[in-house]
Structure formats: structure tokens, C-alpha cells
N, C-alpha and C positions, 0 to 999 in steps of 0.2 A: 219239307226237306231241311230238317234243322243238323245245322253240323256238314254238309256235304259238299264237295266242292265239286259245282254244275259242270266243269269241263275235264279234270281228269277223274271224279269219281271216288276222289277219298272221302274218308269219313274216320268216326269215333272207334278205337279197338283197345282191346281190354288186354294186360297186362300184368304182370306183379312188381308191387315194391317191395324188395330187396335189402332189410335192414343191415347192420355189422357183426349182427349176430345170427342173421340167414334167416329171419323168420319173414315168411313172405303174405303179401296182402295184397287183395287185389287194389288196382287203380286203372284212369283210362289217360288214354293216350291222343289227345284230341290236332286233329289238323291246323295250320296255319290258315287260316278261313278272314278275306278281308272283301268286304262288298264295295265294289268299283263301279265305277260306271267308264265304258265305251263308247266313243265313234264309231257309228259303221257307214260308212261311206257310201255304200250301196243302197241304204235306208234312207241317208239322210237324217237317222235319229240316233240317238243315244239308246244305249242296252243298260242297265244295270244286273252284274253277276255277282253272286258268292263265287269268289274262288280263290283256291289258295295260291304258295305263293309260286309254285310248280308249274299253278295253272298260268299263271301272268306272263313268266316266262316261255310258254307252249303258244301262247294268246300272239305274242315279242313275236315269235319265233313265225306263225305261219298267216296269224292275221284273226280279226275277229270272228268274220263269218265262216272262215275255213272252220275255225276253231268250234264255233258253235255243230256247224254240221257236224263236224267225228264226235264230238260230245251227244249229239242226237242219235245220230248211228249205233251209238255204242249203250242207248239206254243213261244215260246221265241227265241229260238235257230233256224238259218233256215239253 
């Protein structure tokens, strides 16, 4: 799983650059992707996740292990 971030699911997408004179080339457009490591409380141990920087704020927002199960529900998480 290179490039993907385990909790909401982004990834690598293709795009074009756009020169001044409109000639266009492809390029990609890669994710905010930073590998953390987590407390989960409930464990008792540390998780380490790729995820971006969307996902840290979702992580903030409803907690790890919340976090991980909708990630697993949802096919990101395996």
C-alpha cells in the first residue's frame, strides 16, 4: 500500500501540467502522506499509520480506534 493513506483512503492521481503557453503534460498529484505512530488506549499499545494530513485531523476529531474501524468498514484499512 504505497502512497495511500490507511484512514481516509487517498492516494496518487494523475493530472496535467499546464505550461504559459497551454501545452499540457501529464504529472501526478501525490497525497500529504506522514507515518505516526498512535496511543490507543484500549490496546494498551502503540499503532503506527500512514496517513495523511486529513486523516490526523478525522483521527483529532473522533479518536483512534473509532478511526481505524470506519477505515476498515470502508475497505482502506486491511
Amino acid at each position: 500500500m504505497a502512497r495511500v493513506c490507511e484512514i481516509t483512503g487517498k492516494k496518487t492521481i494523475v493530472g496535467n501540467r499546464v505550461s504559459h503557453s497551454n501545452i499540457k503534460t501529464k504529472r501526478k498529484f501525490k497525497p500529504n502522506l506522514h507515518t505516526k505512530k498512535f496511543w490507543v488506549e484500549e490496546l494498551q499499545d502503540y499503532v503506527y499509520l500512514k496517513v495523511s494530513a486529513k486523516g490526523i485531523k478525522y483521527i483529532n476529531k473522533k479518536g483512534v480506534l473509532n478511526a481505524m474501524r470506519d477505515a476498515y468498514e470502508k475497505g482502506y484499512l486491511k
